[in-house]
C-alpha positions in Angstrom: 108.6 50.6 183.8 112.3 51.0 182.4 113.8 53.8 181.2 116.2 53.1 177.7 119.0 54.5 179.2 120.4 56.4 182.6 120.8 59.6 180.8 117.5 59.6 178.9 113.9 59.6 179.4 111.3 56.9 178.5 109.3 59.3 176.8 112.5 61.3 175.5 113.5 57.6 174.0 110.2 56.8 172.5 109.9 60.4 170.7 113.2 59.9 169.5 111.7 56.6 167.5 108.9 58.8 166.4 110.8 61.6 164.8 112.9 58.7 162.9 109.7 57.5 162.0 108.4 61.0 160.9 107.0 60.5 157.0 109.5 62.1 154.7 108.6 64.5 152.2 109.9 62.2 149.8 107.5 60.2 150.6 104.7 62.6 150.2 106.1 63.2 146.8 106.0 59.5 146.1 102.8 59.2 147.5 101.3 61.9 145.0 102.6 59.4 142.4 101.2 56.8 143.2 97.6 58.1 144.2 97.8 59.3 140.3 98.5 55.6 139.0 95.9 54.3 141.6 93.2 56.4 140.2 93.6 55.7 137.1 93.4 52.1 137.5 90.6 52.5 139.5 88.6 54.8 137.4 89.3 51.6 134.6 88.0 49.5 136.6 85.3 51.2 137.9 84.6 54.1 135.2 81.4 56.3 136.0 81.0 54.4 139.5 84.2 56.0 140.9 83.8 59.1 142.8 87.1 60.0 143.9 90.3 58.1 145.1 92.4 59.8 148.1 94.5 59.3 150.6 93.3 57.3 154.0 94.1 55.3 157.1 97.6 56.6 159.1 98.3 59.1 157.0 94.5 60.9 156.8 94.9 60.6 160.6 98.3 61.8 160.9 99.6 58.4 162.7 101.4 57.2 159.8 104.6 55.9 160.7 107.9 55.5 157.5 108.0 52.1 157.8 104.4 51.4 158.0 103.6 48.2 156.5 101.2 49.8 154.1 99.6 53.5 152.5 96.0 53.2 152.2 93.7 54.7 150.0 90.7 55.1 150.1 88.2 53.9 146.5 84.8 55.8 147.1 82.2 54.7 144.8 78.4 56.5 143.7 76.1 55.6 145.9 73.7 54.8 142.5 76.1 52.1 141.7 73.9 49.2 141.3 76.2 46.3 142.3 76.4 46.0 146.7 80.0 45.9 148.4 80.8 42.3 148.7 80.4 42.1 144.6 82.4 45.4 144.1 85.1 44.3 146.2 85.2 40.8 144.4 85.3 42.8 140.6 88.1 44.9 142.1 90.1 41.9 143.2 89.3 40.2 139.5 89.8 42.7 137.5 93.5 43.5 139.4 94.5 40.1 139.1 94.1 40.0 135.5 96.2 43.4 135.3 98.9 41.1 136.9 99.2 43.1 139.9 98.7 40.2 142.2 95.9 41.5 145.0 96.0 40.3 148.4 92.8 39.8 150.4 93.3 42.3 153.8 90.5 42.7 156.7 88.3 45.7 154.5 90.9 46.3 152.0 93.0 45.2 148.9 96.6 44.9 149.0 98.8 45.5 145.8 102.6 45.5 145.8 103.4 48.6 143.4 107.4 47.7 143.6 108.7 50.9 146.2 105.6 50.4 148.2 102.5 48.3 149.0 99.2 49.9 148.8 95.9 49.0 150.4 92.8 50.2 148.3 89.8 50.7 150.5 86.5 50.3 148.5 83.9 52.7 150.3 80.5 52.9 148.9 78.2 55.7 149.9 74.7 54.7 150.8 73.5 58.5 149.9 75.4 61.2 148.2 74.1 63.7 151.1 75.3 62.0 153.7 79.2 60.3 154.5 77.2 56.8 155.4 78.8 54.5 153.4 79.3 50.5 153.2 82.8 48.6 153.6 83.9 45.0 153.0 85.3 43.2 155.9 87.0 39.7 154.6 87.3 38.0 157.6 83.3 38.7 158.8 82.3 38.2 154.7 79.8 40.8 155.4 79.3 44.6 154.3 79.6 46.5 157.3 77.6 50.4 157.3 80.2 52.9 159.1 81.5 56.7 158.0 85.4 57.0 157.5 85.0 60.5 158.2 84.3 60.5 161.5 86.6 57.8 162.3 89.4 60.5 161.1 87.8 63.1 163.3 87.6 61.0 166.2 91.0 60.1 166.0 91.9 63.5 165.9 89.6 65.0 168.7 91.1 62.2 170.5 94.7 63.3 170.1 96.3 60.0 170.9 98.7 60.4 167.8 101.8 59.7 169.5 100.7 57.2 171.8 98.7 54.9 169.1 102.0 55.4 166.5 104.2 54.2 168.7 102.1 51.1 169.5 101.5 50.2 165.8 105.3 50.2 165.8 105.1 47.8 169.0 102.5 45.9 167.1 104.4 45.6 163.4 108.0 44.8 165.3 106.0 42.2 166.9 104.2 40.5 164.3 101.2 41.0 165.6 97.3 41.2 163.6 95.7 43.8 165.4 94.0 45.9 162.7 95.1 49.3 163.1 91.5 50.6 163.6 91.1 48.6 166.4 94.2 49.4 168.4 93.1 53.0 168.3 89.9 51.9 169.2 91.1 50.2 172.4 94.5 53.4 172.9 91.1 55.7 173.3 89.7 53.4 175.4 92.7 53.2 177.6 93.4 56.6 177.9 89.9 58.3 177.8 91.3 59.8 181.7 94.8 60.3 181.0 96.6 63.4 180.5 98.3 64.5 177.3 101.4 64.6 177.0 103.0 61.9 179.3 103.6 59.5 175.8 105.9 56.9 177.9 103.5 56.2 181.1 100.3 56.5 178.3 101.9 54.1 176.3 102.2 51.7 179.5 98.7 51.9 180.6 97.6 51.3 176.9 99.5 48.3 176.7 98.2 47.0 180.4 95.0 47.7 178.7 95.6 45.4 175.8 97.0 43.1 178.5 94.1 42.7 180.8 90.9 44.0 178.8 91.9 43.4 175.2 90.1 39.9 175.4 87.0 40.0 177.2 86.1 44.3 176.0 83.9 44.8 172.7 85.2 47.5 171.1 82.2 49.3 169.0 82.4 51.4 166.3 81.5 55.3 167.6 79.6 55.7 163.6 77.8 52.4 164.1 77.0 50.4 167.4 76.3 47.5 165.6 79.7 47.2 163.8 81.6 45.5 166.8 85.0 46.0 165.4 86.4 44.0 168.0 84.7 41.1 166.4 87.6 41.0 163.4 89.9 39.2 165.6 88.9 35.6 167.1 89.6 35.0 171.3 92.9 33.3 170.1 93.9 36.1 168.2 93.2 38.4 170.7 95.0 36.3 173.1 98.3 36.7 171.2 97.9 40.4 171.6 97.4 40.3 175.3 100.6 38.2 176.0 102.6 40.4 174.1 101.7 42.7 176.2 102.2 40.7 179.2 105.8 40.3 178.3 106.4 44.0 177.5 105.4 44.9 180.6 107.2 42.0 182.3 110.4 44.4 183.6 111.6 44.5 180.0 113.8 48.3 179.0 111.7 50.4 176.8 114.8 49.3 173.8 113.5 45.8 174.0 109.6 46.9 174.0 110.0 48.9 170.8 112.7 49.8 168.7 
């Protein structure tokens, strides 16, 4: 493992590229915007079945990075809709696409360009409105998938691998890589269930020999549902592509070269 320069720590490096990456309050601001447009277009499309719209994803988790690829939100609909899912998520797609707002089909979400950002919407549908079960779409299994958003966000936060999984989304995004972003903290926990906090440079490593060696042939299984095997939205190939990327970061490459 190589230090970024003689003068400076791995770690020291990598939280260097974090506090650049720190979310602005600008872009709080501009978030606070947007979430009012979003639920007003979503509260047209969906009227009565829309319970709330709010932030989720990175920023709910506090492992949003500035130049994330996206800001997700999260669309939670009654659980006395009548309509399941896989049709809600079609009608939302339908009815944005006629708006002109040109929706792009992501692994459980809907992607809209909104001009200074892009914007997933997450439609969530709550099986009961006394408990945080709720049903998700994913895309590339075409199936509705039973999980709880809220404990994903206080797993990843009991967890506490914050820095470790931002700076490998940034290794990820620099890298052009699809590896959902739920996953990839699926599998940093995974890595680091023994490690101690704090050493964010050697963590980082042992995730990243983790996604080398075990990425491909370790089901990762969602801690709200054992029967949602998340690592099942990537195919062998795709998980492949991960693995050698990680190969070659760990092949004697400086930490500047492994993520920037």
């Amino acid at each position: 493992m190589h230090v970024a320069a003689s003068t400076v720590s791995a770690s020291e490096y990598l939280r260097d590229i974090l506090d650049r990456e720190m979310v602005t309050r600008e872009a709080v601001a501009e978030l606070a915007r947007v979430e009012n447009k979003l639920a007003a277009l979503c509260h047209a499309w969906g009227s009565r079945d829309i319970v709330d719209v709010t932030p989720g994803g990175g920023f709910e988790k506090s492992m949003a990075n500035r130049s994330g690829i996206s800001i997700d939100y999260v669309v939670w609909i009654h659980a006395q809709c009548e309509r399941r899912i896989p049709e809600l998520y079609e009608s939302m797609f339908a009815a944005f696409r006629r708006l002109g707002l040109a929706p792009m089909r992501r692994d459980v979400t809907l992607a809209l360009n909104l001009g200074t950002m892009v914007v997933d919407l997450l439609p969530a549908k709550r099986l009961s409105m006394i408990s945080d079960i709720h049903e998700i779409y994913s895309t590339r299994r075409q199936a509705a998938i039973t999980t709880n958003l809220h404990q994903h966000v206080l797993d990843s936060h009991d967890a506490g691998w914050h820095d470790e999984v931002r700076v490998l989304k940034l290794w990820r995004d620099q890298n052009g890589l699809d590896f959902p972003s739920y996953y990839l903290e699926l599998a940093t926990q995974a890595a680091l269930r023994r490690r101690p906090a704090g050493a964010l440079a050697d963590n980082v490593w042992v995730a990243l020999g983790f996604f080398e060696r075990l990425l491909v042939p370790r089901a990762m299984l969602d801690p709200a549902n054992a029967a949602n095997i998340v690592s099942d939205e990537l195919t062998a190939a795709q998980k492949r592509s991960i693995a050698l990327a990680a190969e070659a970061a760990r092949s004697g490459r400086p930490w500047s070269e492994i993520v920037r």
